[in-house]
Structures are given as structure tokens and as C-alpha cells.
ROVOLO-368627 format. One line per 3 residues: for each residue x, y, z of C-alpha. Coordinates in pm, 1 decimal, padded with zeros to 6 digits. Layout:
X Y Z; ...
***
This chain:
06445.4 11479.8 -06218.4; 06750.9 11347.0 -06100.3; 06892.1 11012.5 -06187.2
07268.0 10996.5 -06141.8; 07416.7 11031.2 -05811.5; 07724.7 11042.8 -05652.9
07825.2 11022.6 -05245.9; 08146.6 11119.4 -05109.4; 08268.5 11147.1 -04815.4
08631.0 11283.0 -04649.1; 08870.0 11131.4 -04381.1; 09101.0 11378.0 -04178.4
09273.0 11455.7 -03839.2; 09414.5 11779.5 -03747.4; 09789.0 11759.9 -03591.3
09673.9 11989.5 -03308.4; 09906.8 12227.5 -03154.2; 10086.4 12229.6 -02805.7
09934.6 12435.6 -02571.4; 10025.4 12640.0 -02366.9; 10319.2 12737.7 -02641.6
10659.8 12538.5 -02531.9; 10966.2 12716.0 -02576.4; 11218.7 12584.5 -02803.9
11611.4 12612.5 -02719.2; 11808.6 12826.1 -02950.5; 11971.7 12536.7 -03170.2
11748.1 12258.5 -03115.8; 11698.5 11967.8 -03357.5; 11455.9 11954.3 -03611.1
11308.8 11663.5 -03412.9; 11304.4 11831.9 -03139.0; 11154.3 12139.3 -03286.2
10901.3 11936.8 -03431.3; 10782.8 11803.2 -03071.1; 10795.9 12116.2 -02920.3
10482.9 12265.7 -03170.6; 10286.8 11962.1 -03217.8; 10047.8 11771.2 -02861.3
10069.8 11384.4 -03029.5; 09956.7 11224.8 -02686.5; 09638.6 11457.6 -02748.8
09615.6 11408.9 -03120.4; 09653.7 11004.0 -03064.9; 09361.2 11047.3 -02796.5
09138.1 11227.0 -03027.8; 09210.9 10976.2 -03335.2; 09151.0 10658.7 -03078.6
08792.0 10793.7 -02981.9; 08697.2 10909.4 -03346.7; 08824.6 10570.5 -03427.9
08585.2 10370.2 -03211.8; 08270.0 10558.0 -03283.3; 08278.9 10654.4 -03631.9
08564.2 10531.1 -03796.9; 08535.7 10107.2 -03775.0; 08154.2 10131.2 -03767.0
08129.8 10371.6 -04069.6; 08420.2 10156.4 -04244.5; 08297.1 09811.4 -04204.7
07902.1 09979.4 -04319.8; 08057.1 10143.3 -04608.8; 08186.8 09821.6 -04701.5
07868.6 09655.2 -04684.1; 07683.7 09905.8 -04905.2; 07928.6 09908.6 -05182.4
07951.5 09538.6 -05169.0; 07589.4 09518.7 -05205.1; 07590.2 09755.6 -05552.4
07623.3 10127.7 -05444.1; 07901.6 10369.0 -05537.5; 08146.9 10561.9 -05322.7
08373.6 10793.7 -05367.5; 08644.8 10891.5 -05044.7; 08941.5 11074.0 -04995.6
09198.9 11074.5 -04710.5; 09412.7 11377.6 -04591.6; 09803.5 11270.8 -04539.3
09731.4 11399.9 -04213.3; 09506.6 11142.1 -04103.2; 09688.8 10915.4 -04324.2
09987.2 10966.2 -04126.9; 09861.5 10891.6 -03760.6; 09638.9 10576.2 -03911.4
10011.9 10431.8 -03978.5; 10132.4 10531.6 -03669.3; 09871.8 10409.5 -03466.9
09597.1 10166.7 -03632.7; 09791.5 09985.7 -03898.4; 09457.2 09753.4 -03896.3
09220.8 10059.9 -03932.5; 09435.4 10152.1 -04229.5; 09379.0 09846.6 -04357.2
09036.1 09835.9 -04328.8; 09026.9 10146.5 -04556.3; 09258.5 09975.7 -04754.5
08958.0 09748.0 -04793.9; 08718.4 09937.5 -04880.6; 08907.1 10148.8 -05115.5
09009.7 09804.3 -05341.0; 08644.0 09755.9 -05403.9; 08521.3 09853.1 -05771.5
08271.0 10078.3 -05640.1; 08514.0 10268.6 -05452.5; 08669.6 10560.1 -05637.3
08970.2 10793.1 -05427.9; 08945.7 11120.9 -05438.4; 09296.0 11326.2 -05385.3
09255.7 11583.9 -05088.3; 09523.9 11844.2 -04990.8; 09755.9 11666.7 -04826.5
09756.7 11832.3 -04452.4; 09415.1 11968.2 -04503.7; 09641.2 12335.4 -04528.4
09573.1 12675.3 -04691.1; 09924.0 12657.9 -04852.4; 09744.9 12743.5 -05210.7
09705.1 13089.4 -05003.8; 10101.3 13101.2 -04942.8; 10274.8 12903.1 -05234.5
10061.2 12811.6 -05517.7; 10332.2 12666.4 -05734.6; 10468.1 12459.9 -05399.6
10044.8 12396.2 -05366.2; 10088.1 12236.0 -05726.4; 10372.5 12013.2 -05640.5
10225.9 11884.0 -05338.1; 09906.8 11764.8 -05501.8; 10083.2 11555.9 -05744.7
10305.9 11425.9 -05481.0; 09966.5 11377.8 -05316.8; 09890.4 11149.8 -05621.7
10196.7 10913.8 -05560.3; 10173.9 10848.5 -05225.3; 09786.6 10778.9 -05222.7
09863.9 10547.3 -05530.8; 10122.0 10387.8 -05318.4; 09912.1 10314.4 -05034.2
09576.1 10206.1 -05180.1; 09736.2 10110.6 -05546.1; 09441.7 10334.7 -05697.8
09592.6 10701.9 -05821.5; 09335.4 10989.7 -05761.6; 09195.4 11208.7 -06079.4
08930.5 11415.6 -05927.8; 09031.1 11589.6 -05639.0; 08888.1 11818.6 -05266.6
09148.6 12090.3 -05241.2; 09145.8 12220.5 -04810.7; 08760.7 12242.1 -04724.8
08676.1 12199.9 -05073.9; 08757.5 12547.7 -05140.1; 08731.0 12643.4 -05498.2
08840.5 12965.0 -05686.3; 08945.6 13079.6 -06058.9; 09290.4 13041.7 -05957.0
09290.4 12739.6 -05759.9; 09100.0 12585.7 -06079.4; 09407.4 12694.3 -06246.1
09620.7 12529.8 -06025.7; 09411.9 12200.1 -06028.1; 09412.1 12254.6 -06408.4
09801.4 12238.4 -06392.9; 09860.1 11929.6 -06160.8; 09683.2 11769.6 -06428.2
09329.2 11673.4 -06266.4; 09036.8 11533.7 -06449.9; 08811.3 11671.5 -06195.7
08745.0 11840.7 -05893.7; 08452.7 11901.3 -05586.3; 08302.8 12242.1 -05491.5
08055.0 12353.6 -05251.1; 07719.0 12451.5 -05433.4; 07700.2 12803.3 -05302.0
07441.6 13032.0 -05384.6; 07632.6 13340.2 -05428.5; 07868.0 13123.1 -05673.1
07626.4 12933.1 -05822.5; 07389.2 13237.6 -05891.4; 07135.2 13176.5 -06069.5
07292.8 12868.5 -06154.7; 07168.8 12480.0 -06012.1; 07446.8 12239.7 -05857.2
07292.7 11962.0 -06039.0; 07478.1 12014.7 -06311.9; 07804.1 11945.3 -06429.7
08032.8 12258.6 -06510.2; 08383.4 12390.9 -06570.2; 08552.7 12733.8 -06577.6
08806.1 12677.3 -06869.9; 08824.4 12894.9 -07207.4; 08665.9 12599.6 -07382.7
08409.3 12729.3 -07503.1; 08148.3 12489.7 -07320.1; 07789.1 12535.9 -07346.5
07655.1 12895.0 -07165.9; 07355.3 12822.4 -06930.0; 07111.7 13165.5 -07017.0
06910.7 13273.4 -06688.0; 06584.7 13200.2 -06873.7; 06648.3 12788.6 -06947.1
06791.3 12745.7 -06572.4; 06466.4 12620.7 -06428.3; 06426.3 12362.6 -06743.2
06814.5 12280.1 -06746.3; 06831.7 12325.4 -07125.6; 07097.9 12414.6 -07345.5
07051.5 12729.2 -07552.6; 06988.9 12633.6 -07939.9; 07335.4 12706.0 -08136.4
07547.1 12650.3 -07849.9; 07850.9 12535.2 -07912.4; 08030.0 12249.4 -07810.6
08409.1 12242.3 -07674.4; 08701.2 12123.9 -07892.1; 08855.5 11816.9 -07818.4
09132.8 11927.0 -07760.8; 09005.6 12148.8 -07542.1; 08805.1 11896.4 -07324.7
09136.8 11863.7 -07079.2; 09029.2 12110.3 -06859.2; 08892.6 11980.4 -06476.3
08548.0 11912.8 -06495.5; 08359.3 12104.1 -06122.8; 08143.9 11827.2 -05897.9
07926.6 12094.5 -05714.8; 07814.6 11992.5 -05376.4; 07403.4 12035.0 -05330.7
07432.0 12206.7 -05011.4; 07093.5 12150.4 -04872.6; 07053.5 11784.3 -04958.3
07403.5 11698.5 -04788.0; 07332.2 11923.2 -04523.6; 07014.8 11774.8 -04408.0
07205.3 11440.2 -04309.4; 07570.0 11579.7 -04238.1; 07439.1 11834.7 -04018.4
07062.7 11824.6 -03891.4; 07008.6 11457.8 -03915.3; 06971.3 11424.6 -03494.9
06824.0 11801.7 -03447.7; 06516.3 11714.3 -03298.4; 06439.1 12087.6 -03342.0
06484.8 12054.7 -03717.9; 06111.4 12034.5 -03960.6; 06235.5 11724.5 -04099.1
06363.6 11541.9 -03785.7; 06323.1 11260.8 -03825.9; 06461.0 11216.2 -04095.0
06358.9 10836.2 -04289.7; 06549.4 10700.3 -04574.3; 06253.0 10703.8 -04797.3
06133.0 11068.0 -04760.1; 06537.3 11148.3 -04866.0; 06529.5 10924.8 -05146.0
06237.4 11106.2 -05238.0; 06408.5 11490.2 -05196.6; 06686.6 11348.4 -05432.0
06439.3 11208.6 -05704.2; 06241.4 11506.6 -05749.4; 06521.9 11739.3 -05756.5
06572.4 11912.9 -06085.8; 06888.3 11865.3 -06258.3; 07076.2 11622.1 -06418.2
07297.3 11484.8 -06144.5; 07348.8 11560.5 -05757.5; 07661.2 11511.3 -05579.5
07634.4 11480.9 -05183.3; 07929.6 11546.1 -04968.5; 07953.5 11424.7 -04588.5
08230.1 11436.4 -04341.7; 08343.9 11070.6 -04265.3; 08312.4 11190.7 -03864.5
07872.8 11213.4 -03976.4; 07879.1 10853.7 -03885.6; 07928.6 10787.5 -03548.5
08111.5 11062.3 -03420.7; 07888.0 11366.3 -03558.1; 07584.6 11154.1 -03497.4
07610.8 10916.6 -03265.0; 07477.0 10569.8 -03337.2; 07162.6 10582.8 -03178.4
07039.8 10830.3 -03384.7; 06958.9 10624.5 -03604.6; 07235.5 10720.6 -03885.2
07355.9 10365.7 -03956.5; 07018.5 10235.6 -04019.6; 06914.3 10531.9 -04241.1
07218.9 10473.5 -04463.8; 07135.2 10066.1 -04533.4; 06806.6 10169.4 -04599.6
06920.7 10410.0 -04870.4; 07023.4 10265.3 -05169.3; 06699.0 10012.2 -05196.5
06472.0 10368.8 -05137.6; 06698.8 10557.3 -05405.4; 06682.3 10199.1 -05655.8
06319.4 10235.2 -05615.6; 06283.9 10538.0 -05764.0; 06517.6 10442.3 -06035.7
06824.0 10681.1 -05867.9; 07145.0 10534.3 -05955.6; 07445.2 10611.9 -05769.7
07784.2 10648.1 -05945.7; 08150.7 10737.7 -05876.6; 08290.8 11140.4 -05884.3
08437.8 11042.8 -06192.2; 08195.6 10828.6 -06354.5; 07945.6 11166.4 -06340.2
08171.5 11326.1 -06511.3; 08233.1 11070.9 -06808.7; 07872.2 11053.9 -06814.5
07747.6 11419.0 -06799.6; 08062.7 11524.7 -06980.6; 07909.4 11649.8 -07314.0
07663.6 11893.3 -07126.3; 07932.0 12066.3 -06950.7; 07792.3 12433.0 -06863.5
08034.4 12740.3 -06804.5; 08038.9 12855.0 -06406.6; 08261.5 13148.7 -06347.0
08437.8 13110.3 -06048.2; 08526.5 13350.4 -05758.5; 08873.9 13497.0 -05695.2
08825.2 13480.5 -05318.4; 08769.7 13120.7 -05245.0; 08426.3 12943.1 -05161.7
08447.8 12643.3 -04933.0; 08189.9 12442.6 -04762.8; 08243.9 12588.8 -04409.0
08024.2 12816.7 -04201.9; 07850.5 13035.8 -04458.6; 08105.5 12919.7 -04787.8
08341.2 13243.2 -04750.2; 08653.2 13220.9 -04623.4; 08540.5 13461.5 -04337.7
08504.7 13126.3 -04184.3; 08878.6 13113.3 -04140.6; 08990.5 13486.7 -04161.9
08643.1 13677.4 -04029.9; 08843.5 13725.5 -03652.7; 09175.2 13950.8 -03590.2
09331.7 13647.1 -03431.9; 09235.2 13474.5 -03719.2; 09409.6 13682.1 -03928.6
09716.2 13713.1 -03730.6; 09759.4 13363.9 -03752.4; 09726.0 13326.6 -04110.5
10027.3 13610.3 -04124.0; 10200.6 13383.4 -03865.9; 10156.7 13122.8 -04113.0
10357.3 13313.2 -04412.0; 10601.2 13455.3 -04179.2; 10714.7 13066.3 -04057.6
10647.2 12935.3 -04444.7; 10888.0 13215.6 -04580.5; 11119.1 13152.5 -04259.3
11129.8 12727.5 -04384.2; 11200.0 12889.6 -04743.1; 11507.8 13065.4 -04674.8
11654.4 12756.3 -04505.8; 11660.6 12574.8 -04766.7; 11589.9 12240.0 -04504.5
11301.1 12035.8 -04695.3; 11203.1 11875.4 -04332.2; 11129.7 12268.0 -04207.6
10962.8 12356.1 -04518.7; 10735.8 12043.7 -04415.1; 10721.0 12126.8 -04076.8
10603.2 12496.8 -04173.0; 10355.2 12305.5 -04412.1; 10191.4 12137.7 -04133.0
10180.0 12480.2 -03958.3; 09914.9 12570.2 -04166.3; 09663.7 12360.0 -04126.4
09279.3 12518.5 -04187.0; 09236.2 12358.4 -03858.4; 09432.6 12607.8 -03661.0
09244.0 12906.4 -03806.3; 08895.9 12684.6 -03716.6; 08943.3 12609.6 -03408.3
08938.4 12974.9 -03324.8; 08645.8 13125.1 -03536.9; 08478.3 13120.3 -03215.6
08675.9 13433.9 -03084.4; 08472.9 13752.5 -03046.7; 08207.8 13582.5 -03216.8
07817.8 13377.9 -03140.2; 07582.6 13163.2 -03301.5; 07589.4 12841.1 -03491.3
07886.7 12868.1 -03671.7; 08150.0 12982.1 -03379.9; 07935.1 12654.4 -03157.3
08064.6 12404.4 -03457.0; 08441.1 12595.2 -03402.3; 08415.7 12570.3 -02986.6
08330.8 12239.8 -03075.4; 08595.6 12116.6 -03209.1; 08879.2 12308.5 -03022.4
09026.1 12043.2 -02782.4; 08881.4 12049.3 -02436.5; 09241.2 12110.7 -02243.3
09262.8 12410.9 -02459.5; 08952.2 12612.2 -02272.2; 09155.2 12574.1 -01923.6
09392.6 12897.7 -02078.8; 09101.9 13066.7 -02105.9; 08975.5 13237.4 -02495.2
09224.9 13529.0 -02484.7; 09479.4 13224.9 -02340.1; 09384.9 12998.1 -02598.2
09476.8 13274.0 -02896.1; 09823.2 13385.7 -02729.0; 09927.9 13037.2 -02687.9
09879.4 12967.3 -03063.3; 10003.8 13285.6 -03165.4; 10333.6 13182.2 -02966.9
10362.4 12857.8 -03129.0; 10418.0 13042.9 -03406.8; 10639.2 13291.2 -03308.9
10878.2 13023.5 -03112.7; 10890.5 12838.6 -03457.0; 11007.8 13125.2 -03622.8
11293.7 13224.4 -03401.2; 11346.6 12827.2 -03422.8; 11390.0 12844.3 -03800.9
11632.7 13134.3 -03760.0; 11944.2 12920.0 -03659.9; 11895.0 12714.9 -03981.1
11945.3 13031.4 -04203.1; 12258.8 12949.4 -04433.6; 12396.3 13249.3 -04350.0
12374.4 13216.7 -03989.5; 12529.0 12857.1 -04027.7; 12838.9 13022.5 -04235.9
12860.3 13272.4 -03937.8; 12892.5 12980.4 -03731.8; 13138.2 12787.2 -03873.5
13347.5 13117.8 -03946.7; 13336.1 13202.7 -03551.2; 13430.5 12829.1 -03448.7
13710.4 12830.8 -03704.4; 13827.3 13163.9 -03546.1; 13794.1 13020.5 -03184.7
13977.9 12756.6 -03267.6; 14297.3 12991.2 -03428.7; 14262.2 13191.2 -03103.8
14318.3 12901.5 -02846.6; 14645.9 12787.3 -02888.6; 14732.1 12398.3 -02737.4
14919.8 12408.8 -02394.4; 15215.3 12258.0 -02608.9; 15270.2 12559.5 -02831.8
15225.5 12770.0 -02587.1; 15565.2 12586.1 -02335.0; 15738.4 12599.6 -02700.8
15712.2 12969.6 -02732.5; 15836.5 13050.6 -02406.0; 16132.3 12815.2 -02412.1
16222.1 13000.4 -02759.5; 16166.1 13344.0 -02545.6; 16397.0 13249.6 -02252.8
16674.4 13151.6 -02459.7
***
């Protein structure tokens, strides 16, 4: 029966391309580079109307629940980070807010919400700590357990995680990771030695007799949060499907799912958008959640931070072997989510092309730029293509309505053009082609004599 829980949610924005593609002038600015790929009047549009439905409401009743005893834990992509400073310095403040209360733990998140760990996993380690720094300098709480892009989770991006130095991180509770395996336990995929769950004890969540436990030395390793997928599922995704068995869906029956689950702790994971924006307020979704926590106390479920699970359920670690192609919590937890389409896949080999283009520049401010290029966003927005059913309606969805005047084959070579314009963009930074510039000018300049030497040497030929 489970006892400890933990909630956590995730804030992000997408910087969304410009579409149709705009060409970019052989030696334009970084600047003007950078406005050239990127539609802010649409992004600032979409973040305004997310902003009045989902994200004061869901702020100000996050507040009140934590205030009132119950335990959150949040993190914030840079990206949305970046336009909340830009264009609701009181919103960010209001997070600010709630993030300063005790109950309130951060969670780090991949900065732009990107699939650089698929293009630069040393450069994926560096930005996570720099992650670190900024969040601590904006909410004066530094991050330990951390949501890599989609919460995406494989052996080598638990290496990676392992490297920045994190205490802890959050995985979707797939089946076909998990196995045999429950999520309600607490786990970790280091040569530590933890304790090995056998097949037969799964359904009684023992440890097998002799097992034994880690050194402390040894105990460094992240510690894996694994998100029950059905649990959060029922309220991040079917809450207002009046088709759904469980529709509607009361605060007490749920507290009663997540009491007589088996395990020893559950972790639920929610997009921040499920309030307000995902489900709309009359569904019924901000009543349901200030019911909760009296229904969960009353069954004698107590909710706790990511990283208070961890110190709590720490000794009963259990070994999960992890995938080496990621899992993530989108569509059906592979990343054929994000790469199951041709033009998905073209774009992530867009994506490498302009990162490896920024890298041979040597320009930190391209490097960023080619960073922000790839964004999971732009692959999700287009898992749609040649494709039908539930999963391509959440990615048609969220693709931006002015988008769907080009048309779906428009729509895919616009954003395959972006690309290719900031490529040829790139180009002109090349060191070499900068030497070759200078070189030429320097020879230009030998070649055109002033009008003064050229009176002087005829004077000296007339004589």
C-alpha cells in the first residue's frame, strides 16, 4: 500500500519557428539571423493565452495547497523562463512565490526542452550544470534531482546525469522498461551493487534474503523517480473525457487508486498546461485538486518532495537496467514519438548539420542559437505527418494554427528550410571564410591606388 507520495509538475514554452521559412541575407547579423528563424509575436501570443488560463490560476492554487501542508515539486525550462522575463516579470514572480515556499522543491529541466544529449552529450553535461546556476540565481534554490527533454531516460543519459553531479532524476514508468518491474519503487542503474528485485518477490515488493546493500561510497550515483503512468495519466490526460470509464473523475475515488496501489512510493507527473489550459476550468480540475490532499490525508497518504522520496526510500534502492534508446513520457514512451516520420527524421539531421555548422564557428551566441534549433518541440509538432490516431491529434494539436494555412507538405518544407537558411547563415561565420575576407579586402585595398598617387606617377612619367 502506498504511503509516500510525490507530485510534480513542468513549466515550458516552445520558441516556435517562422513560417513560411524567411530568407536570411548572406552576411547578416547574428541578431538578425536570430529573428529571421524564430515567430516571437506568435510565441508572445501563445505564452499570453497559456498565461491567463492555466498559468495564474494554477500558480496562485498551487500556492494555496502547499501553504495549507502538501508538497510540490516543479521545474521550469529556460525556454519558458526566458519569455516569463521578457514578458510577465509579475508571472515570474508569482513562481518566484511559490517556489520560496518549504514545500516547494525545483527540479532542473533541460534548459530549451532540446534533444542536444542526442548531438553533444559532453556540451548536454555542461548545459545542465549551467542549468543549475541560473535556476539558483533566479529562485535562490539550486536543483538536485532533475527532468532531462520529455523526461527521457537512457543508460547513457544516466551517465551523463551521473556526471553533472545529480542526486536524482524522473523517468517515465514504462512497461517495456520497467518489465516486470513496479514504478513504485525507488531504483538506480549504477554498478553499486544495490539490491536485485527477483521476478518472483515483484508482486510482494520484497527484497531477496542475502541481498546486499551498496557501499557508501558508492551511494553517489542518481537515484530514478519513475513516473506511474496510469495514475498521472488519468488526470493529465482523461480527466474531461466524458468517453473515459472513470469520467468523472472525484478526488476521493483517486485518493483511493493511490492508497491501494502496491509499492512503496508513487510519483505523479503532470504538465503545468493540465490546469487550465489542458483542462479548462470548468471541468472541474481546480476543485478536484483542493479536494485532494484532505482525501489522500484521510487515508494516511503523505505527500513529499522528489528528493525527500529519495532520502526516505534510499536504503531499498532496487537495480533497473536502463535502455540505450531513450524512453520518454510521450506518445507510446519511444522516441518514435519524435523520429517515427521521414520528416521527422530529416529534421533531426537538420538539427546536427546546423549544431556542427555553430561548432566550427567557434561564435558561442550561434552555438546557442543552433541549441535552440533543437528543440523536441520542432520534431512534435510534426508527428502528425503521414500518420492517425490519438497520438498524431495531441501533435496537430499543438502545431500553431497559422502553420495549417501552408498546408501539411507546406508546413514540413517550411521547417525544413528554416534549417537549411540557418546553415548557409552560419557559413559566413566560418574562421576561414572570415580570413578569406579580410585577405581579399586587404588585396582590394593594394589594388586601388588614391587619385593622388596616381597624378604623382604620371608627373614622374612625363618628365
Amino acid at each position: 500500500m502506498v504511503a509516500d507520495l510525490a507530485i510534480y509538475t513542468v513549466v515550458h514554452q516552445p520558441r516556435r519557428l517562422k513560417l513560411p521559412a524567411q530568407p536570411i541575407p548572406r552576411g547578416a547579423s547574428i541578431d538578425d539571423i536570430t529573428r529571421c528563424l524564430f515567430d516571437e509575436q506568435m510565441n508572445e501570443r501563445y505564452f499570453r493565452k497559456v498565461a491567463r488560463y492555466s498559468y495564474y490560476p494554477a500558480t496562485r492554487m498551487f500556492l494555496d495547497l502547499v501553504r495549507q501542508g502538501m508538497k510540490l515539486s516543479i521545474g521550469f525550462s529556460l525556454s519558458f523562463l526566458r519569455q516569463a522575463q521578457s514578458w510577465d516579470e509579475e508571472l515570474l514572480n508569482l513562481f518566484r512565490e511559490l517556489v520560496a515556499q518549504e514545500n516547494v522543491e525545483l527540479i532542473g529541466v533541460e534548459p530549451y526542452h532540446s534533444f542536444l544529449f542526442l548531438l553533444d552529450l559532453p556540451a548536454f553535461i555542461g548545459r545542465m550544470r549551467e542549468m543549475c546556476d541560473e535556476l539558483e540565481h533566479i529562485f535562490g534554490k539550486r536543483p538536485v534531482v532533475t527532468d532531462t527533454t520529455e523526461m527521457c531516460m537512457s543508460a547513457t543519459l544516466y551517465d551523463a546525469l551521473d556526471t553533472a553531479g545529480f542526486r536524482g532524476a524522473v523517468m517515465d514508468g514504462r512497461p517495456w522498461v520497467m518489465s516486470w518491474r513496479e514504478s513504485t519503487h525507488l531504483y538506480r542503474n549504477g554498478d553499486e551493487r544495490p539490491f536485485v528485485l527477483s521476478p518472483d518477490e515483484k508482486t510482494r515488493g520484497r527484497r531477496g534474503r542475502g541481498r546486499t546493500q551498496a557501499e557508501p561510497e558508492a551511494r553517489e550515483a542518481p537515484y530514478l523517480l519513475t513516473r506511474h503512468l496510469e495514475l498521472s495519466d488519468d488526470v493529465g490526460y482523461r480527466f474531461s473525457n466524458q468517453s473515459w470509464s472513470g469520467y468523472p473523475l472525484y478526488a476521493d475515488t483517486y485518493a483511493d487508486w493511490i492508497a491501494h496501489t502496491w509499492g512503496d512510493l508513487l510519483l505523479l507527473g503532470w504538465d503545468f498546461e493540465t490546469f487550465g489550459e489542458h483542462h479548462r476550468r470548468d471541468s472541474g480540475i481546480f476543485e478536484f485538486m483542493h479536494a485532494l490532499p484532505a482525501e489522500l490525508q484521510r487515508r494516511k497518504v503523505s505527500t513529499y518532495t522528489a528528493s525527500e522520496l529519495i532520502e526516505r526510500h534510499r536504503e531499498q534502492a532496487y537495480h533497473l537496467p536502463l535502455p540505450v534508446h531513450p524512453t520518454t513520457w510521450a506518445g507510446s514512451g519511444g522516441m518514435e514519438f519524435f523520429l517515427g516520420n521521414s520528416a521527422q527524421q530529416n529534421i533531426l539531421q537538420l538539427m546536427g548539420h546546423v549544431y556542427n555548422m555553430a561548432k566550427l564557428t567557434e561564435q558561442p551566441e550561434l552555438l546557442d542559437l543552433a541549441t535552440w534549433l533543437a528543440q523536441s518541440d520542432n520534431l512534435h509538432l510534426i508527428q502528425w505527418y503521414g500518420r492517425s490516431g490519438p497520438e498524431a491529434e495531441v501533435s496537430a494539436y499543438f502545431t500553431p494554427d497559422e502553420w495549417w494555412e501552408l498546408g501539411p507538405n507546406g508546413v514540413i518544407h517550411e521547417q525544413q528550410q528554416v534549417y537549411i537558411n540557418a546553415l548557409h547563415a552560419m557559413e559566413a561565420y566560418l574562421p576561414v571564410r572570415a580570413a578569406r575576407r579580410v585577405k581579399s579586402k586587404k588585396a582590394s585595398s593594394r589594388a586601388i591606388r588614391p587619385a593622388s598617387e596616381l597624378i604623382e606617377s604620371a608627373a614622374v612619367l612625363a618628365h
